[in-house]
C-alpha positions as CSV (number, residue, x, y, z in Angstrom):
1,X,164.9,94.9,81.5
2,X,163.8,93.3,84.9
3,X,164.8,89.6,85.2
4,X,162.2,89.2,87.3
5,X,159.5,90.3,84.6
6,X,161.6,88.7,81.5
7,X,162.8,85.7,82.0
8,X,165.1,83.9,79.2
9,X,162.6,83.8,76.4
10,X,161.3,80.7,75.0
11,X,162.9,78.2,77.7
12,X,164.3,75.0,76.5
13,X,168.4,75.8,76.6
14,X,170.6,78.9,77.8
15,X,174.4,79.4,79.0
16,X,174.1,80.5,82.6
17,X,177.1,82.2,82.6
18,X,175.9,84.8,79.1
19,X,172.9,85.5,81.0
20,X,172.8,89.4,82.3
21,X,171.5,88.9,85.9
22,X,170.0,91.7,88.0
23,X,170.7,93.7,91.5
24,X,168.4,93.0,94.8
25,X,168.3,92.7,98.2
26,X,166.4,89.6,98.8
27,X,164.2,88.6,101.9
28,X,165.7,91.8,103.5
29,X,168.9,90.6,103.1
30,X,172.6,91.9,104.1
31,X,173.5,93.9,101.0
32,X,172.5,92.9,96.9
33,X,173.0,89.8,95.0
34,X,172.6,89.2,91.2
35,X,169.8,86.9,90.1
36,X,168.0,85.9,86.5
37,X,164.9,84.7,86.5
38,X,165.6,81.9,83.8
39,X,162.0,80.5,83.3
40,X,158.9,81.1,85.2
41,X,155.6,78.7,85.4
42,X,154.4,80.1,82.5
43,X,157.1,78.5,80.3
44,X,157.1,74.9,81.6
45,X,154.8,72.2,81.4
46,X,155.3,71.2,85.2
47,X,154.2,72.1,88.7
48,X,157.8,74.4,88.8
49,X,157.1,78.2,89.5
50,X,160.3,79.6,88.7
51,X,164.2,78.2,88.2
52,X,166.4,81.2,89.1
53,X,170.3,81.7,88.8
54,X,171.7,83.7,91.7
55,X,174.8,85.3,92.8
56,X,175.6,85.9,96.0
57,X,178.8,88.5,96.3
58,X,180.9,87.7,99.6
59,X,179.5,89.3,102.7
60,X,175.9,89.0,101.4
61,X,173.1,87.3,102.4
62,X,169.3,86.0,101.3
63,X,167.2,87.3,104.3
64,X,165.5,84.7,106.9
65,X,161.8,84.1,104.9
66,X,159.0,81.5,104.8
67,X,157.2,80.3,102.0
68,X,153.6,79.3,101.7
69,X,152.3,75.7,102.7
70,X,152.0,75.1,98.7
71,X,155.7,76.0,97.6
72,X,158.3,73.8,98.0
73,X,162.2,74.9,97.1
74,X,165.5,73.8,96.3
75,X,168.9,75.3,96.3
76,X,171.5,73.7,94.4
77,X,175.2,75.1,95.6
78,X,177.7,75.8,92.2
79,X,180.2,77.8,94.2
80,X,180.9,79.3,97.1
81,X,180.9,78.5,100.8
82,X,177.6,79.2,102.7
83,X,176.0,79.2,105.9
84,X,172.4,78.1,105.8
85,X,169.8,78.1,108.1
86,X,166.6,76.5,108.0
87,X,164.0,76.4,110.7
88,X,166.6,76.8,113.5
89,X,169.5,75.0,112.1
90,X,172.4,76.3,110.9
91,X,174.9,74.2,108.5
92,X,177.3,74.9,106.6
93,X,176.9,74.3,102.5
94,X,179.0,74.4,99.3
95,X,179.4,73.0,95.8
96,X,177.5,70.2,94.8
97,X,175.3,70.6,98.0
98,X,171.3,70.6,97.3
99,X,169.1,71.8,99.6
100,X,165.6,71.4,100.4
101,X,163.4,73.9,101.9
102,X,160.2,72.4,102.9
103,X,156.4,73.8,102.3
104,X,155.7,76.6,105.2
105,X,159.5,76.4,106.8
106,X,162.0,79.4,107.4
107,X,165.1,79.7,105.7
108,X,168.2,82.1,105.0
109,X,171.6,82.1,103.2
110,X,174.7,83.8,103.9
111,X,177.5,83.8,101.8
112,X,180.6,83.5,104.4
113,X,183.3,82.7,101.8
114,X,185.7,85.3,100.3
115,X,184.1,84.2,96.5
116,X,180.9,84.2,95.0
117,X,178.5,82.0,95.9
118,X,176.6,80.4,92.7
119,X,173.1,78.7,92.8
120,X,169.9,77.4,91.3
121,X,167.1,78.3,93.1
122,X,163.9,75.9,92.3
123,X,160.5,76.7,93.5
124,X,157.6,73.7,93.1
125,X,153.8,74.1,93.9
126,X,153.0,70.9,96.4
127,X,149.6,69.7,97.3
């Protein structure tokens, strides 16, 4: 089963932590994280596209990327240390930290902790 093709049926409550998450490289990224698609546009009633749950092993990283003038996302830090950088910054982000990545800018994640690094990932159509 792809997360990416099933996400948790029937949305309206799951434990993140029973849900099976899936391998990738994301964005081109420096070696794979786990993710689970947990509900896609198709099961909300909002303007959200997806809400994902992502693991990011130590060492790894969500390649630099840009999304389309009509998306709007959010990362919400669980666990973990990261290093973020977004449209030629670079900061430095960790539990509790919620980050927005504006319509059409460039962003990428390392973790640079020696634990995982835990987060929601929120996508939005704008405009």
């Amino acid at each position: 089963m792809s997360a990416t093709e099933h996400p948790v049926d029937e949305f309206d409550r799951c434990n993140l932590y029973e849900l099976s998450q899936e391998h990738t490289v994301a964005h081109n990224g420096v070696g794979e994280i786990l993710f689970r698609r947990i509900a896609t546009a198709a099961s909300l009633a909002g303007a959200c596209n997806f809400i994902d749950f992502t693991t990011m092993p130590p060492g790894t990283t969500i390649g630099l990327h840009r999304h389309s003038d009509d998306e709007e996302e959010f990362y919400l830090i669980l666990a973990g240390r990261g290093k973020m950088h977004q449209d030629g910054d670079e900061f430095e982000v960790g539990p509790g930290d919620l980050i927005r990545n504006p319509p059409g800018g460039t962003h990428a994640l390392a973790n640079i902790g020696n634990e995982v690094l835990q987060m929601f990932v929120f996508e939005v159509r704008v405009g």
